[in-house]
C-alpha positions in Angstrom: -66.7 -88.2 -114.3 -63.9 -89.5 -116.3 -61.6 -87.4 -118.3 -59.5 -88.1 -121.5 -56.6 -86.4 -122.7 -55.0 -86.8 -125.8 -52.1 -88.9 -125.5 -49.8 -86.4 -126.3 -49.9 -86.1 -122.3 -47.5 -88.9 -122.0 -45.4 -88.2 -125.5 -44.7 -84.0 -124.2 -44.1 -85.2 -120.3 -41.5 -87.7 -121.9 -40.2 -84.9 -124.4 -39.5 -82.9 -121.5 -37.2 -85.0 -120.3 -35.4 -85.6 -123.7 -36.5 -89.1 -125.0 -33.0 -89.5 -126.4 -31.8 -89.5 -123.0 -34.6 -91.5 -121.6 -33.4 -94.1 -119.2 -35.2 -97.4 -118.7 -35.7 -100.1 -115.8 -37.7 -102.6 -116.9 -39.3 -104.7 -113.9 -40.1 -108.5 -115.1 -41.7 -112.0 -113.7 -40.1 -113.8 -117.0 -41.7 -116.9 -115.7 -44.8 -118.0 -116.2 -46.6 -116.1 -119.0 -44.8 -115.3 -122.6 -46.0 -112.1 -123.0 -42.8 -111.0 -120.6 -39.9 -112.1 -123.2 -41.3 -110.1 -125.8 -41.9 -106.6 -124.1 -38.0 -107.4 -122.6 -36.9 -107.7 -126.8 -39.3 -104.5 -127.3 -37.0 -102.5 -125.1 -34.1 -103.8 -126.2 -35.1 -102.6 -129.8 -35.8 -99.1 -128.0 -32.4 -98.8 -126.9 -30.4 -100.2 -130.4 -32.8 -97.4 -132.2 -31.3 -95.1 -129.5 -34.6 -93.9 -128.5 -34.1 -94.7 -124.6 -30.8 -95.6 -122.4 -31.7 -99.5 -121.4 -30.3 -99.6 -117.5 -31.0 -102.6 -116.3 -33.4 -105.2 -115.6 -35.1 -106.1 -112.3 -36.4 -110.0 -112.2 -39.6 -110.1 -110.0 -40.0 -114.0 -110.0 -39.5 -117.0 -107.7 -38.3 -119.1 -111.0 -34.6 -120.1 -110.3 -33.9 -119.8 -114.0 -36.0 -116.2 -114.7 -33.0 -114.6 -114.3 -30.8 -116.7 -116.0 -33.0 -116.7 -119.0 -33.2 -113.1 -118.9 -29.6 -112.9 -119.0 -29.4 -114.8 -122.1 -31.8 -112.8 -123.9 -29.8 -109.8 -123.4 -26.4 -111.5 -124.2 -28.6 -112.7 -127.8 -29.6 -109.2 -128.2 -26.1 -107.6 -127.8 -26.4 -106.7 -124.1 -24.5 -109.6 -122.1 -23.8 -106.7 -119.1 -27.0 -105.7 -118.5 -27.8 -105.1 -114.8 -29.8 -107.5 -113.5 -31.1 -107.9 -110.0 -33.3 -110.6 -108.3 -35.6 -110.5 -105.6 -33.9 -112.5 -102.7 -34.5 -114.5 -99.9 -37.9 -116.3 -100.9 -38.3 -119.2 -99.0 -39.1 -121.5 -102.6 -37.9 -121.4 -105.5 -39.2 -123.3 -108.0 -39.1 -123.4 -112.5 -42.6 -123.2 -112.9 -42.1 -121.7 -116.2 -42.5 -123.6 -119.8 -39.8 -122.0 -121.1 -36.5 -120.0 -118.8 -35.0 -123.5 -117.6 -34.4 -124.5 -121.5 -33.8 -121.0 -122.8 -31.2 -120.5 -119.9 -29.8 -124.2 -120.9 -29.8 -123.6 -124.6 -28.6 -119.9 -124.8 -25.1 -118.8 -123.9 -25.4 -116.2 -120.8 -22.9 -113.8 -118.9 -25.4 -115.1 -115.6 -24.0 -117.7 -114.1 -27.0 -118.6 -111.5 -29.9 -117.0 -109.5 -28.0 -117.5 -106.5 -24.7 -115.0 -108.3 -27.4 -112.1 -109.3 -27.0 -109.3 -107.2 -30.2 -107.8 -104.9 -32.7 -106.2 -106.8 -32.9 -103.0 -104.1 -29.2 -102.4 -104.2 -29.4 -102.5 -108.3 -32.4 -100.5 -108.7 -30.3 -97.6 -106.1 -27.4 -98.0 -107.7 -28.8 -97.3 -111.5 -31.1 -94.7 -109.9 -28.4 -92.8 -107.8 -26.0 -92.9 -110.8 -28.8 -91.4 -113.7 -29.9 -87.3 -113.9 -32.5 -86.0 -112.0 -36.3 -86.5 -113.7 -34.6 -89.1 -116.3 -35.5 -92.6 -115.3 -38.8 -94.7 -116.8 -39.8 -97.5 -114.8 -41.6 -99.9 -116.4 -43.1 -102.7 -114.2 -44.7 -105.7 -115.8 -44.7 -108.0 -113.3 -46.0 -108.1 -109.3 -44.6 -105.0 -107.4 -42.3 -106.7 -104.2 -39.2 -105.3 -105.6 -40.7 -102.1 -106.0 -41.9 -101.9 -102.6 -38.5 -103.1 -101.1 -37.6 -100.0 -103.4 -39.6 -97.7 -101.7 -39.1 -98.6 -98.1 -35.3 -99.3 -98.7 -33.2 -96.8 -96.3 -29.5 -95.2 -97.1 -26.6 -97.1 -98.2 -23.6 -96.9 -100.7 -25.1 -95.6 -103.3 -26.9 -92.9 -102.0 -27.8 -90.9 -98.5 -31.2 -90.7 -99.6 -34.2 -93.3 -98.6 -36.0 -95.3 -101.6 -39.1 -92.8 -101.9 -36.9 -90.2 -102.1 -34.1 -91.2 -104.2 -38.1 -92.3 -106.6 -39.0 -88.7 -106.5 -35.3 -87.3 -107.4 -34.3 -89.6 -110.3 -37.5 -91.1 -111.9 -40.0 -89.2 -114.5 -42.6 -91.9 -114.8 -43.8 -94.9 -113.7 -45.4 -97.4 -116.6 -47.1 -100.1 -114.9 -49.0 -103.4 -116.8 -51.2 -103.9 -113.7 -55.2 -104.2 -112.6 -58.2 -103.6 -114.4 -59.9 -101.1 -116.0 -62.4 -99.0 -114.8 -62.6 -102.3 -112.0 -61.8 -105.6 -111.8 -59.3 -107.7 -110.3 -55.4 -108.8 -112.1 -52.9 -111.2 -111.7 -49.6 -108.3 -110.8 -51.9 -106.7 -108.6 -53.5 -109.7 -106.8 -51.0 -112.6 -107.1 -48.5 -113.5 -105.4 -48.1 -110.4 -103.3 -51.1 -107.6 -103.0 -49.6 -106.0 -100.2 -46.9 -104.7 -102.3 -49.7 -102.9 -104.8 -51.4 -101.5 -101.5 -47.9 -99.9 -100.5 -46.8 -99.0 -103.8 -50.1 -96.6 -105.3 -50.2 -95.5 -101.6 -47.0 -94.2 -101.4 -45.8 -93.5 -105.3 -46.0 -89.7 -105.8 -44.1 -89.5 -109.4 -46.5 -89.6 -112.4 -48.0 -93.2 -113.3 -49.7 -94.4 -116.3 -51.6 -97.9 -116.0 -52.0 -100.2 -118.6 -55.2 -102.2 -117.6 -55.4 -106.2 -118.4 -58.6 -105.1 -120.6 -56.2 -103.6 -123.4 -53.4 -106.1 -123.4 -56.1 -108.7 -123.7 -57.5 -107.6 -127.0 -54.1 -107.4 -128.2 -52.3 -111.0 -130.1 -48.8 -111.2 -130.4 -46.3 -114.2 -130.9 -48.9 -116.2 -133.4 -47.9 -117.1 -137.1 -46.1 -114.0 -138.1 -43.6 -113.9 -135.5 -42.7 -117.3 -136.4 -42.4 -116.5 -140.1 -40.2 -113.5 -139.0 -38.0 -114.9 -136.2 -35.0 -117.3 -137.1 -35.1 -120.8 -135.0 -32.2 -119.5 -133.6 -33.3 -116.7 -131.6 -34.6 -117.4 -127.9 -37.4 -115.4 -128.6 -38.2 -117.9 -131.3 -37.6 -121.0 -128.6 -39.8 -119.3 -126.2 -43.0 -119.0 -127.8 -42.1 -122.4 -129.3 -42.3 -124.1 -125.8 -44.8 -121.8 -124.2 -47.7 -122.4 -126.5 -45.8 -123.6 -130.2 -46.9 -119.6 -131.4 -50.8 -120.1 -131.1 -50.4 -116.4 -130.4 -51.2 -114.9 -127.0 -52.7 -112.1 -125.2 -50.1 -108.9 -125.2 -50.8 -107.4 -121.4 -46.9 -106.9 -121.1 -45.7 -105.4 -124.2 -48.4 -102.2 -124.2 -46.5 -101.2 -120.9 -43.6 -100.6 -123.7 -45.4 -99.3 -126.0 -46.2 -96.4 -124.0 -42.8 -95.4 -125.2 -43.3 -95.3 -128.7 -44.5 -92.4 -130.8 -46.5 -94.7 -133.0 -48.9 -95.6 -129.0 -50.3 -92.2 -130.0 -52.3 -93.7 -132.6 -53.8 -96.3 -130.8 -54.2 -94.9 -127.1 -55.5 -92.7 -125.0 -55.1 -91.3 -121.5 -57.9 -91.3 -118.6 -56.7 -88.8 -115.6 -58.8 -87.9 -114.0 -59.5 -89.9 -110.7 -56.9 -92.4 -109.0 -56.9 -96.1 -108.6 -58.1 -97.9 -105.1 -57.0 -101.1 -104.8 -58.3 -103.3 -102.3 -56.1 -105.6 -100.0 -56.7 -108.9 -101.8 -55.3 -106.6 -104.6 -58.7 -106.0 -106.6 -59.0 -102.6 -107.9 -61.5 -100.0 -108.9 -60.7 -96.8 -110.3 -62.3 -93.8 -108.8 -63.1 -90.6 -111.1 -62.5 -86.9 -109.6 -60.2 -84.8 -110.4 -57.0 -85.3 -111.7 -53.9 -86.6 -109.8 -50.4 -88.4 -110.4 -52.3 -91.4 -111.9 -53.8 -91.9 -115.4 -54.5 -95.4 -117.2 -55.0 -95.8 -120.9 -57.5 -97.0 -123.1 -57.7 -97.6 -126.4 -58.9 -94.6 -129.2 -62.1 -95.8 -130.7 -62.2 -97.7 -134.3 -58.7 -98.9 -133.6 -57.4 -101.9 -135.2 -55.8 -104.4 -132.8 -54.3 -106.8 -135.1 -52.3 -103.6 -136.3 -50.9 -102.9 -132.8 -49.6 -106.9 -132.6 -47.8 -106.7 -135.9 -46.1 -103.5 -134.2 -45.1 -105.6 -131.5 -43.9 -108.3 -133.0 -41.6 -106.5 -135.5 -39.8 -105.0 -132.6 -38.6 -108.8 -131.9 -37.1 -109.5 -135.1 -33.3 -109.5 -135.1 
């Protein structure tokens, strides 16, 4: 049997830790799919409201320009020195993306090139090693290889300690946009890399709160009123433009973020009891029993959806 909680589970677990002092890795594939630009600008918000400590940025993507374009949104949004580390060494690159190879060629950026962003392992130790114990939110909105290099990664510079256990020193929470709820089978769980979702819920042991593609889905951002809101001028704006000319689009990535917000109160609430299986093609089911480091959210009933998108949007508008 199921249980709910009320989702002042997540906002007094965060309060322990001082949300002021909150610190914040966000975990992206800016590449194909929108939806990843705007939950980047939500954070970003976050931090200028000083409600969190934005570290840095890990760019989960084989898109040559993901990172580039990433860096150009943070430049646009005041943060041109944001950390920002790549997953290395894939065999092919390739822009598949409608919009990071003309936002990176448009935009001004402190990134030069893919090639001159630093590892991805060696950034998320470095921000790790350097933050307080308990203080660090990862937020992972995109497949989970980097978090798995992460995991398994061993001493080095930064810190004496191995991945998992440098995880379970430094990190509060884990907020991942990943798999279905109460079963089904999702993109960051299944595609490219399901293997890395295996290793990752076998092996994560800080809290994590899942948020399922069933509640994203119901959620439209980036239509009409964005446009009205945003000035041409804002890469944000050119995004959506190319990606679909703001038709508006499914919100999956930006309820990982809004997990953060006191406002996500209203709107959600917490299932914990059980844990998530996921299967090796990366399908997932989520098994009730009692109550472990693993929780997902759904929303409260009566809620209004349209509501939660205007949210959303508003914390892109500069």
């Amino acid at each position: 049997m199921k249980k709910t909680c009320s989702f002042l589970y997540l906002i007094l677990f965060l309060n322990t830790v001082g949300l002021a002092q909150l610190k914040v890795i966000l975990d992206a594939d800016i590449d194909s799919d929108v939806d990843d630009v705007e939950a980047l600008v939500m954070v970003h918000t976050l931090a200028d409201q000083k409600k969190i400590d934005f570290l840095g940025v890990i760019v989960t993507s084989d898109d040559p320009y993901a990172a580039v374009c990433t860096s150009a949104i943070n430049k646009y949004f005041g943060r041109p020195r944001l950390p920002i580390g790549v997953l290395k060494n894939q065999a092919n690159l390739k822009n598949h993306s409608r919009y990071t190879r003309q936002v990176a060629a448009e935009f001004p950026h402190a990134l030069k090139s893919h090639d001159k962003a630093k590892d991805a392992t060696a950034v998320y130790r470095k921000l790790l090693s350097q933050s307080p114990d308990s203080s660090v939110v990862i937020i992972t909105i995109g497949h989970l290889s980097n978090l798995q290099n992460l995991l398994k990664s061993g001493s080095d510079k930064y810190s004496g300690l191995t991945g998992k256990e440098l995880v379970n020193k430094k990190v509060a929470k884990w907020l991942c946009m990943g798999g279905q709820f109460p079963e089904g089978k999702e993109a960051n769980f299944y595609r490219p890399d399901p293997g890395s979702t295996v290793y990752c819920l076998q092996n994560w042991e800080k809290p994590v709160i899942f948020a399922g593609w069933e509640v994203g889905d119901k959620i439209k951002t980036g239509g009409e009123f964005l446009k009205k809101k945003l000035t041409p001028v804002s890469p944000v704006y050119r995004a959506y433009e190319l990606y679909n000319n703001f038709k508006g689009r499914a919100s999956w990535d930006q309820v990982a973020v809004f997990l953060l917000t006191a406002e996500a109160g209203k709107y959600f609430e917490v299932i914990n009891g059980g844990y998530c299986l996921v299967n090796a093609d990366g399908s997932n089911k989520w098994v009730p029993g009692e109550a472990s480091n693993q929780a997902y959210v759904q929303f409260k009933p009566g809620v209004n959806y349209e509501e939660i998108g205007r949210l959303m949007d508003d914390m892109n508008i500069k």
